[in-house]
N, CA, C and O of each residue as an XYZ file, in Angstrom:
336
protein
N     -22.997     27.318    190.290
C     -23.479     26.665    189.097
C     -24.876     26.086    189.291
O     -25.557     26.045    188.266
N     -25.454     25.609    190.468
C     -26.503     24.889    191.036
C     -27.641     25.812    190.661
O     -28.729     25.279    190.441
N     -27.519     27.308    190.547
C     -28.300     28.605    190.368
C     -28.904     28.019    189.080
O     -30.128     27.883    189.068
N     -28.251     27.684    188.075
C     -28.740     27.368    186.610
C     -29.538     26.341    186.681
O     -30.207     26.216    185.655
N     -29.715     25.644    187.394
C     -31.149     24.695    187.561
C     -32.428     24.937    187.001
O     -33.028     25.942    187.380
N     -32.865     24.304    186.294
C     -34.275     25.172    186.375
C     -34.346     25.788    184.799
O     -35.427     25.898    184.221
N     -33.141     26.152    184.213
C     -33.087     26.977    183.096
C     -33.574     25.917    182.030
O     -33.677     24.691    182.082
N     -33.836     26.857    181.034
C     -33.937     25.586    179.882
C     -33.138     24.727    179.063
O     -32.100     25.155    178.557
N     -33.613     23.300    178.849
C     -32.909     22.615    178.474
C     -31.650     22.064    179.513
O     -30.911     21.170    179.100
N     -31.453     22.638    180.860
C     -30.857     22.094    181.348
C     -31.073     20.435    182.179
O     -31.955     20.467    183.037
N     -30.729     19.755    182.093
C     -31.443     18.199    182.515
C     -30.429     17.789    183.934
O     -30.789     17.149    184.922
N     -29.006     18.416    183.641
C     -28.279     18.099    185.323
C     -26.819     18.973    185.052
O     -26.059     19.322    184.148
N     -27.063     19.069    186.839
C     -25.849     19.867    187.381
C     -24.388     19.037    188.143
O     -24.559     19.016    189.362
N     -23.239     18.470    187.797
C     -22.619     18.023    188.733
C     -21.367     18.951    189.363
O     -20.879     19.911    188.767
N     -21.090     18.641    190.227
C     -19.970     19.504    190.446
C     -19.113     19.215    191.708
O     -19.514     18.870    192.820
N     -17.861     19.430    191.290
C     -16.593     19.018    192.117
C     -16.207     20.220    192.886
O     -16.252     21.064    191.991
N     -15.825     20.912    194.058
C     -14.966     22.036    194.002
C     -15.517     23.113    192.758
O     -16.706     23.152    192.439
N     -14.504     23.943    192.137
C     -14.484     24.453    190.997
C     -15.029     23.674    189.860
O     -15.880     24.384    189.326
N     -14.931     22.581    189.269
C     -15.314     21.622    188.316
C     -16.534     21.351    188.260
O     -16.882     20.622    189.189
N     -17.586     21.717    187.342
C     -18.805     21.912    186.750
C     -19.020     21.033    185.556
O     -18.223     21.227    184.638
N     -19.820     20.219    185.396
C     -20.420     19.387    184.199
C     -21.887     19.974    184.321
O     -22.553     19.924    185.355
N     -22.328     20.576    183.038
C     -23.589     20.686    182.694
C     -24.264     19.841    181.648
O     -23.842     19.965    180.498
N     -25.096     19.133    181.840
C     -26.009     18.393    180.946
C     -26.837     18.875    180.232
O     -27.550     19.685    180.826
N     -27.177     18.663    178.679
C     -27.936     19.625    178.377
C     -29.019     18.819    177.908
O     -28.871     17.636    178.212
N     -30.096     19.083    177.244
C     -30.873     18.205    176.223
C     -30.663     18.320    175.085
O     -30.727     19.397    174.492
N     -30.423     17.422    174.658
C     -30.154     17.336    173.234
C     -31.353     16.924    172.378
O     -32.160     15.997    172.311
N     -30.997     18.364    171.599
C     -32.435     18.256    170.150
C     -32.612     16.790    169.619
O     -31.674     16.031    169.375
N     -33.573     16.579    169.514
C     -34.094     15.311    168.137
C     -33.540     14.887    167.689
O     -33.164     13.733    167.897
N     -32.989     16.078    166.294
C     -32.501     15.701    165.417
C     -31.427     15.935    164.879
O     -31.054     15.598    163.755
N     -30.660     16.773    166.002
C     -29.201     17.054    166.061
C     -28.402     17.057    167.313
O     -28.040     18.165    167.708
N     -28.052     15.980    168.027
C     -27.406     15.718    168.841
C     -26.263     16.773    168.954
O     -25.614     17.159    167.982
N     -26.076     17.208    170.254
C     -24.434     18.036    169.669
C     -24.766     19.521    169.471
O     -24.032     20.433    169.851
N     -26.093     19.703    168.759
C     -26.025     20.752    168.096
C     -26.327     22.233    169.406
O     -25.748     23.300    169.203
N     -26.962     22.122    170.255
C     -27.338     22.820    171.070
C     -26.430     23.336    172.386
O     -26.526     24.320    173.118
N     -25.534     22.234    172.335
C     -24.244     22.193    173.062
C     -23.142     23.240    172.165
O     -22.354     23.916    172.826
N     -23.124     23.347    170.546
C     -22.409     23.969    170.080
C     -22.702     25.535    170.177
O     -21.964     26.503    170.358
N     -24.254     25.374    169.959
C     -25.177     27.070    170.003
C     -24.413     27.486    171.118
O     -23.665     28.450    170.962
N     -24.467     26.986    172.092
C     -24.522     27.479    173.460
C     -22.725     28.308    173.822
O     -22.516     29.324    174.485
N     -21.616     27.345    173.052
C     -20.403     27.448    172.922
C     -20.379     28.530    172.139
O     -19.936     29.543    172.680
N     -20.803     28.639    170.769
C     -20.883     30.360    170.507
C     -21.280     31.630    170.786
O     -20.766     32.711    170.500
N     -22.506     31.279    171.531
C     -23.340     32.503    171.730
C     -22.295     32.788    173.532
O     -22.120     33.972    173.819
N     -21.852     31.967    174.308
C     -20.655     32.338    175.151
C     -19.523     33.009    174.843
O     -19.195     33.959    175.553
N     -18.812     32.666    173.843
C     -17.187     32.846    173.283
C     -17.917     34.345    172.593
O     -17.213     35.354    172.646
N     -18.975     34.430    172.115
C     -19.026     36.112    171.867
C     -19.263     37.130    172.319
O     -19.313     38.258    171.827
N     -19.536     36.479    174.010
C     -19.747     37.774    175.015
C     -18.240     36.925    175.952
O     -18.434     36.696    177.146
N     -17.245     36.636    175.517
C     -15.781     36.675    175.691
C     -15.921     35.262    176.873
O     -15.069     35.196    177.760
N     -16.657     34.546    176.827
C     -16.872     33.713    178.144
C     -16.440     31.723    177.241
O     -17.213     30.846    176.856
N     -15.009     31.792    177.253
C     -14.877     30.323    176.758
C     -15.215     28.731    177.266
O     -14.481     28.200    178.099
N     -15.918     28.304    176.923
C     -16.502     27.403    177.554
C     -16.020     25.837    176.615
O     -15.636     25.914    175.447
N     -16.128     24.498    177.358
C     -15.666     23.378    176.172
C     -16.558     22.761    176.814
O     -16.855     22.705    178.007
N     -17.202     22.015    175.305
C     -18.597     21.202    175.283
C     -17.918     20.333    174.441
O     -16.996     20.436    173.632
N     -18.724     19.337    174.911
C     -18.350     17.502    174.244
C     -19.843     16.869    174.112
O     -20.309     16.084    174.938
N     -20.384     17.235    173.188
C     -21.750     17.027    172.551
C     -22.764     17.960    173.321
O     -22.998     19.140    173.060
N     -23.231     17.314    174.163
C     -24.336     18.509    174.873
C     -24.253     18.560    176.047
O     -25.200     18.593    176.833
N     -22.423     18.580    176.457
C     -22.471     18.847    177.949
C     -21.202     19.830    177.927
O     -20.259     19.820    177.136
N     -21.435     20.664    178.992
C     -20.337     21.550    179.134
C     -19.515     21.361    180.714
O     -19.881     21.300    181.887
N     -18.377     21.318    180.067
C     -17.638     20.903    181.072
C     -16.833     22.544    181.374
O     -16.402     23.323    180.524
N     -16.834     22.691    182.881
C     -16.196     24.281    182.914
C     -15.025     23.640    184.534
O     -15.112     22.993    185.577
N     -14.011     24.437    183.670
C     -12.371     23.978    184.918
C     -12.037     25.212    184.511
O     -11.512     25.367    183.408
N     -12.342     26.452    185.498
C     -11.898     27.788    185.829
C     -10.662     27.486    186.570
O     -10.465     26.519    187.306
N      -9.627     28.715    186.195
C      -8.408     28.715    187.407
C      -8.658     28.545    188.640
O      -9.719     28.835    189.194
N      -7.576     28.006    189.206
C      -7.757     27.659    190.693
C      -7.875     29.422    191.323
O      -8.697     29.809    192.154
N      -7.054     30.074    190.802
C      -7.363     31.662    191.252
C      -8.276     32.445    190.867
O      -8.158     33.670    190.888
N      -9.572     31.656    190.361
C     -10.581     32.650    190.081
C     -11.199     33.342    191.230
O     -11.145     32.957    192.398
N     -11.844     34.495    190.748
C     -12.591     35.458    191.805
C     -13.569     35.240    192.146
O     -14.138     34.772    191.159
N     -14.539     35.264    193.317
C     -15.799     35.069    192.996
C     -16.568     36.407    191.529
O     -17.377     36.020    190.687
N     -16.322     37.095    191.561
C     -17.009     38.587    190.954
C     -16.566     37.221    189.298
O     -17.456     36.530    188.802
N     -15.311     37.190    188.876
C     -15.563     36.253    188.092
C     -16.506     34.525    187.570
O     -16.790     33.849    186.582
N     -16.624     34.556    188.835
C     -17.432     33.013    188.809
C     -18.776     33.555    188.080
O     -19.303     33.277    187.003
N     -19.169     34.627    189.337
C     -20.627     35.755    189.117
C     -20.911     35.990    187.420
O     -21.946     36.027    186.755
N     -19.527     36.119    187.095
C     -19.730     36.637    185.483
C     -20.241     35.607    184.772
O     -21.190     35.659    183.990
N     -19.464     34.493    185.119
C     -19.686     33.013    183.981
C     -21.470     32.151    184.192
O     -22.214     31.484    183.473
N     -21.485     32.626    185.455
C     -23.293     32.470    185.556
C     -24.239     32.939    185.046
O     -25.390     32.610    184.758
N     -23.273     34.191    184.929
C     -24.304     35.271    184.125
C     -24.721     35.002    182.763
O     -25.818     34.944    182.207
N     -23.578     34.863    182.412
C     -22.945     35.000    180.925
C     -23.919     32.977    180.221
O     -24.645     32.751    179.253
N     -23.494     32.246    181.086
C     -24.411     30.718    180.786
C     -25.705     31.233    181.311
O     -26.411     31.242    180.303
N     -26.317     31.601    182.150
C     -27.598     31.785    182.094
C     -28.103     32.828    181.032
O     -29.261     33.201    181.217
N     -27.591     33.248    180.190
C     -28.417     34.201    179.361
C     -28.312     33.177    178.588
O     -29.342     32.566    178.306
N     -27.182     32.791    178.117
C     -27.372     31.789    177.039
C     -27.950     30.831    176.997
O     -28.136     30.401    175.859
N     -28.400     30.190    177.909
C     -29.197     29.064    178.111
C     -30.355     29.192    177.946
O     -31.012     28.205    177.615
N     -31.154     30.811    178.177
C     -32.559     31.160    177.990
C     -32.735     31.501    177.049
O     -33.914     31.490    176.695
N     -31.201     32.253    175.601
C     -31.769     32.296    174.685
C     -31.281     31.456    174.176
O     -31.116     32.144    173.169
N     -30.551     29.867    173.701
C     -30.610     28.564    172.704
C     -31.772     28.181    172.846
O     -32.282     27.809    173.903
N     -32.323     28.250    171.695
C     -33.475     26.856    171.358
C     -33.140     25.842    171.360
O     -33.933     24.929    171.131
């Protein structure tokens, strides 16, 4: 998850084990709102993610794969470069 550093709009990375909190920046003038972009433009390349205003919180199975982890990086770093 630490890989996504750097991307846009990202402001912080925490992380437990498996357990990931991403911080995001939140627009001006819509709090929330960029955190939601980000939740759709995921869930339509099949990658479910839960955000609580403009942070995304990610708790993958304890049996995930790495080749799966690989995917969900993928899949948040595109999205992160394309939300405004």
């Amino acid at each position: 998850m630490h890989s996504l550093r750097g991307l846009p709009h990202v402001q912080d990375i925490r992380t437990i084990g498996l357990i990931a909190g991403i911080e995001l920046a939140s627009r001006p003038d819509s709090p929330g709102s960029r955190g939601f972009d980000l939740f759709v433009d995921c869930f339509e390349k099949g990658l479910l993610i839960r955000v609580t205003g403009d942070i995304v919180a990610l708790s993958p199975p304890l049996i995930i794969e790495s080749s799966d982890i690989d995917n969900i990086v993928s899949v948040l770093g595109d999205a992160l470069r394309k939300v405004a």
